[in-house]
Every structure is written in structure tokens, then in C-alpha cells.
C-alpha positions as CSV (number, residue, x, y, z in Angstrom):
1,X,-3.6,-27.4,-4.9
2,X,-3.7,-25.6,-1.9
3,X,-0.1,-26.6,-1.1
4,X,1.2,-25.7,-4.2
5,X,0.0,-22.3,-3.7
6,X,1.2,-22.2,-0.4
7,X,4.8,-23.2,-2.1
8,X,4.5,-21.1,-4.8
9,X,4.0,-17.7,-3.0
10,X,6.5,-18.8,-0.2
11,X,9.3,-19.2,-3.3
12,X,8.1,-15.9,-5.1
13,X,8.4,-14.0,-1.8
14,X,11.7,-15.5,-0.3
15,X,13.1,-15.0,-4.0
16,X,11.7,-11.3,-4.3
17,X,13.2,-10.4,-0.9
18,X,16.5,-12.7,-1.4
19,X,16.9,-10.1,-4.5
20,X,16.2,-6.5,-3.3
21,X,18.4,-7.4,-0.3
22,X,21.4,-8.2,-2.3
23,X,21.0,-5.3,-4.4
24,X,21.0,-3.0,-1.6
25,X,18.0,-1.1,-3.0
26,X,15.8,-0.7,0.0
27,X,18.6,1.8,1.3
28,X,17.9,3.8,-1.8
29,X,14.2,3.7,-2.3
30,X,13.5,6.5,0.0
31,X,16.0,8.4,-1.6
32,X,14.2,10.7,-4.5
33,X,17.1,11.9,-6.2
34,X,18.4,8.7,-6.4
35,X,15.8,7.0,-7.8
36,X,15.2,9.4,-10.6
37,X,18.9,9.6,-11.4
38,X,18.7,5.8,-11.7
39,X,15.5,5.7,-13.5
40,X,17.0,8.4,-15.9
41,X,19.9,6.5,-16.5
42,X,19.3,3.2,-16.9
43,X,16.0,3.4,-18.8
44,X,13.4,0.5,-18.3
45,X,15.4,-2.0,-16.5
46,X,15.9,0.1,-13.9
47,X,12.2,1.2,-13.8
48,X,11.6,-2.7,-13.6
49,X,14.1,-3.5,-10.9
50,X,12.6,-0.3,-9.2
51,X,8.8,-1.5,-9.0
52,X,10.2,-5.0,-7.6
53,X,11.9,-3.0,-4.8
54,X,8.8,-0.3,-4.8
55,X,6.6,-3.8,-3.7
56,X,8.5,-5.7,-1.6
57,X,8.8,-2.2,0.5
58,X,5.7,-1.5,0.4
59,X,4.2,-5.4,1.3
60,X,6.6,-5.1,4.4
61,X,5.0,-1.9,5.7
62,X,6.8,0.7,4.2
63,X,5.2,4.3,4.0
64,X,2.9,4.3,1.1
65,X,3.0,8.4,0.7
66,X,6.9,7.6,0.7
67,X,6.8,5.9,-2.9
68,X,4.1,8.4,-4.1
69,X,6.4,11.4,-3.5
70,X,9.6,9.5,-5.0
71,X,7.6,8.3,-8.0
72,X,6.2,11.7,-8.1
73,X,9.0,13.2,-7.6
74,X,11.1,11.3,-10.6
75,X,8.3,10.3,-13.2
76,X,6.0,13.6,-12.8
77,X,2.9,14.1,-11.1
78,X,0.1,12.3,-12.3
79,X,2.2,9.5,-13.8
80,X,4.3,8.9,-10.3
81,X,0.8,8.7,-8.6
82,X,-0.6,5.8,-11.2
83,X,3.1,3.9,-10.8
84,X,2.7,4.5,-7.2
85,X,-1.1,3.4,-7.0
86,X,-0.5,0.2,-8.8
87,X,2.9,-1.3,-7.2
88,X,1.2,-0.3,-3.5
89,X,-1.7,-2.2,-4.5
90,X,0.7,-5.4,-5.6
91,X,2.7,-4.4,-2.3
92,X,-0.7,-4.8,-0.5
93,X,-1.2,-8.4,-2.8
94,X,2.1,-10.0,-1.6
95,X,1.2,-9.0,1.9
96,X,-1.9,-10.6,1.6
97,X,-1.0,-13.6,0.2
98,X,2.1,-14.1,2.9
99,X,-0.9,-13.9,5.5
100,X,-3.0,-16.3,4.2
101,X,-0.2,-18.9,3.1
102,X,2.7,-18.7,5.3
103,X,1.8,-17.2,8.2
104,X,-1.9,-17.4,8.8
105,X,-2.2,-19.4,12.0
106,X,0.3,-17.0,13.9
107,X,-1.9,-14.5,12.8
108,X,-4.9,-16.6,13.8
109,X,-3.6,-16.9,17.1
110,X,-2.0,-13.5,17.5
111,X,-4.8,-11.6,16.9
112,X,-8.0,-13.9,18.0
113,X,-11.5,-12.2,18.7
114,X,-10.1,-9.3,16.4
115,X,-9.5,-11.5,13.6
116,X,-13.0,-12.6,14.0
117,X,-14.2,-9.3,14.1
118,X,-12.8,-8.3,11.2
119,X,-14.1,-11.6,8.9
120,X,-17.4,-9.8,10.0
121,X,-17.0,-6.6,9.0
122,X,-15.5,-7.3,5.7
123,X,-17.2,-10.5,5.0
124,X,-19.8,-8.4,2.7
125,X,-19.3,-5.4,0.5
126,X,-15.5,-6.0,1.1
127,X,-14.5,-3.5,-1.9
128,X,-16.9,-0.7,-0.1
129,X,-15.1,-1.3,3.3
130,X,-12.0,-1.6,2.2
131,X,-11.9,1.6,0.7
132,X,-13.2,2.9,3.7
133,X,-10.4,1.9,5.4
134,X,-7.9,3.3,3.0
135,X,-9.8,6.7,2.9
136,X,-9.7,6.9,7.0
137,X,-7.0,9.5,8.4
138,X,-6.1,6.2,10.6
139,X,-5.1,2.8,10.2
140,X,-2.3,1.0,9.3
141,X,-1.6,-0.5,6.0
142,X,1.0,-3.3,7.2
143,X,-1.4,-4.6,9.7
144,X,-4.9,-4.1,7.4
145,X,-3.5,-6.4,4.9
146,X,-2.0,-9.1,7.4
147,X,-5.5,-8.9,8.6
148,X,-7.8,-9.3,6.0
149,X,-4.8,-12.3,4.6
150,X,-5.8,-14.2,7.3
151,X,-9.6,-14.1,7.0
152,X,-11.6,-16.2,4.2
153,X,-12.7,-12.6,2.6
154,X,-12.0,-12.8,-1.1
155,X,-9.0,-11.3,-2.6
156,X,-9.9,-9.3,-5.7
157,X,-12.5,-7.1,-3.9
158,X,-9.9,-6.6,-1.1
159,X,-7.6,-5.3,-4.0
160,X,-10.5,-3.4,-6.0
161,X,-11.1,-1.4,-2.8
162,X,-7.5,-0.6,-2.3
163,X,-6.3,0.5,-5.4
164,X,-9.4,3.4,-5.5
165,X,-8.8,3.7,-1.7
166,X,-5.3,4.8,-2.0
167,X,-5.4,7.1,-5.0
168,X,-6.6,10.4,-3.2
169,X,-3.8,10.1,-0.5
170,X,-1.3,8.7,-3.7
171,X,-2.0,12.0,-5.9
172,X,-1.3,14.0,-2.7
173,X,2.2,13.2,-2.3
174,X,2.9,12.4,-5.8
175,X,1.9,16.2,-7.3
176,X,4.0,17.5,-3.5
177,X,7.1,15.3,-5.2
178,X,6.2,16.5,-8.5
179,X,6.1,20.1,-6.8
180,X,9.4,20.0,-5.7
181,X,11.1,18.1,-8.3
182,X,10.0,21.2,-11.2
183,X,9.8,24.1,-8.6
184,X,6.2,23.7,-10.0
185,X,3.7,26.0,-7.3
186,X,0.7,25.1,-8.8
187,X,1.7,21.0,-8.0
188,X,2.4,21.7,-4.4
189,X,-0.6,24.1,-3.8
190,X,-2.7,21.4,-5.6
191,X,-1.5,19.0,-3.8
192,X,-2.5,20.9,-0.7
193,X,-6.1,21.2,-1.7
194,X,-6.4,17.7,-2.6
195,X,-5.1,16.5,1.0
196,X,-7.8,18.4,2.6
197,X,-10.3,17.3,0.1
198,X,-9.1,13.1,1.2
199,X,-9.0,14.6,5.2
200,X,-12.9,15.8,5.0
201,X,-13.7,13.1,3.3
202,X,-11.7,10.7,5.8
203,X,-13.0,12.8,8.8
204,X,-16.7,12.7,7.7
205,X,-16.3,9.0,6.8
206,X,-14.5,8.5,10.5
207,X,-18.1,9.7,11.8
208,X,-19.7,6.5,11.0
209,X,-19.8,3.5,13.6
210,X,-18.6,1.2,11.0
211,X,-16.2,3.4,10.1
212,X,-14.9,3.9,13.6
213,X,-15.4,0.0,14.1
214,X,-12.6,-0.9,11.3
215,X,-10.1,1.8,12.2
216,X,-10.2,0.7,15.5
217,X,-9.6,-3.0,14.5
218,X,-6.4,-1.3,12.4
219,X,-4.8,0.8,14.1
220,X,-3.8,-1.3,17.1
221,X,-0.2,-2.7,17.0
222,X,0.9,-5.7,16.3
């Protein structure tokens, strides 16, 4: 069973990437205008194609803020930040998965001790400290997920805690894209208030020793 998991996310991921790279997309993702001339276009194939490309870019370390402001930015507000929230989260799923099946003994000997470290810290209440982590004003996402893929920590809670860890810094840039895409004030000064709402909170949450524990396990490079 095991290996057919192993198999089975190795062929959905080499197929996924095999796909966006043909297309030419990850080029384009980045690109606002584009991608709401494209989405406006073509309708929902394109949105489709789109959230493929929106995960894969996200699972191999792409900008998460960068899709909320381009979803924002070509959906609207509020609906760009629940798009955005969701396909980071199943960008943070294939990441995950890649650790634990196909690469989890080069992480395993890459990262050693810290690897260790982190199986403690998350090894209870994962959901709570994972969203820690998201909240913190440091860390990275690419390395996080790699992480936690290569411990035996459970992969719903991992995912609970994400998805409500990112949505503070995902309504941020997605009302900013909004902002800008309408001429809308109100979205871009909201968006404002809400980023220094998520950098208190991140700040006073930064205070704690646990806190300051798993940013420093996540913010090292790789």
C-alpha cells in the first residue's frame, strides 16, 4: 500500500509539472493582467487550467501573497482571497506529500537534528502550531512544508492549520489586488489595516519561545 502511494503521488506530480511546463503558464502566473484577461476569456477551463498552475507554483515555493494579489486582482477581493486560500493550501498538500514519498530520506539526512526537532514541536496540537507558523512575520513556506512531509506528524491537521493560517496574510494582498484592479480606495486602505492587524498579531505571537522555536527551525535555508 505504501508503495502504491509512493507511485501514485510521484505520477500525479511528474504529470502536473510535465503539464504546466508545456503550457508555458508559470511565465504568466505572476502576470495579473494576464491572468484575468485569460480567466475572462476563456471562462471555466481557463479558471481550471489556472488553479492547476496556481498549485504546482505554489507547492514549488512560489510567493503565496503573489497568487493572492493576482486572484485578487482578477476575481475581486474576497473571492481571489478564498481561490487563493484554497489552491495555496493544495500547493502546501503536494509539497507535503513529495516530502514524505519521494524525497523524504534526503530530507532526512539533509536536515537531521532539525528534522527531529521539528517532529517534537509539531508532534501534538499540530493544527495550533501550524498556524502559528503561518501567522509568524517569518518563515518559509517552501521549507515548512518539506519539513513537516518528512516527519510522521499527520497530514490533515498540518492542512487544517494552514488553510486558517494563511487567510489573514491571503485577504491582505488579495483586497491590495482588488484595490488596484477597480481603483477601489476603500480595498487598498482595508487591506492596509488588515496587514497590521496579521503583523501585531504575528509580532505578539513571535514573543513566545515556542513561537520563536518554530520560526527558527523555518526560516533557515535549505
Amino acid at each position: 500500500m505504501r508503495f502504491l502511494k509512493k507511485v501514485s503521488v510521484m505520477v500525479i506530480v511528474m504529470a502536473l509539472a510535465a503539464f504546466v511546463v508545456q503550457q508555458d503558464w508559470l511565465a504568466h502566473i505572476a502576470d495579473s493582467q494576464w491572468v484575468a484577461d485569460y480567466l475572462a476569456r476563456e471562462g471555466w477551463p481557463a479558471f481550471l487550467l489556472m488553479s492547476l498552475v496556481a498549485i504546482a507554483y505554489t507547492a514549488a515555493g512560489g510567493p503565496r501573497q503573489v497568487l493572492a494579489f493576482v486572484f485578487g486582482y482578477a476575481l475581486g477581493g474576497w473571492i481571489g482571497m478564498a481561490v487563493s486560500t484554497v489552491l495555496t493550501t493544495f500547493g502546501a498538500m503536494v509539497c507535503f506529500l513529495v516530502s514524505r514519498f519521494m524525497i523524504g530520506d534526503w530530507a532526512r539526512r539533509r536536515f537531521g537534528k532539525r528534522l527531529d526537532k521539528v517532529q517534537v514541536l509539531l508532534g501534538e496540537k499540530t493544527a495550533l502550531k501550524v498556524l502559528m507558523i503561518r501567522l509568524l512575520p517569518v518563515g518559509s513556506n517552501l521549507i515548512t512544508n518539506l519539513l513537516a512531509g518528512a516527519t510522521h506528524i499527520r497530514l490533515l491537521p498540518f492542512l487544517a492549520g494552514s488553510f486558517v493560517g494563511y487567510i489573514p496574510q491571503m485577504a491582505v494582498f488579495a483586497l491590495l489586488g482588488a484595490g488596484i484592479g477597480v481603483s477601489d480606495h476603500r480595498k487598498m486602505i482595508l487591506s492596509i489595516v488588515l496587514f497590521i492587524v496579521a503583523s501585531i498579531i504575528g509580532i505578539y505571537l513571535y514573543r513566545t519561545r515556542s513561537s520563536r522555536q518554530i520560526g527558527e527551525l523555518v526560516t533557515k535555508d535549505l
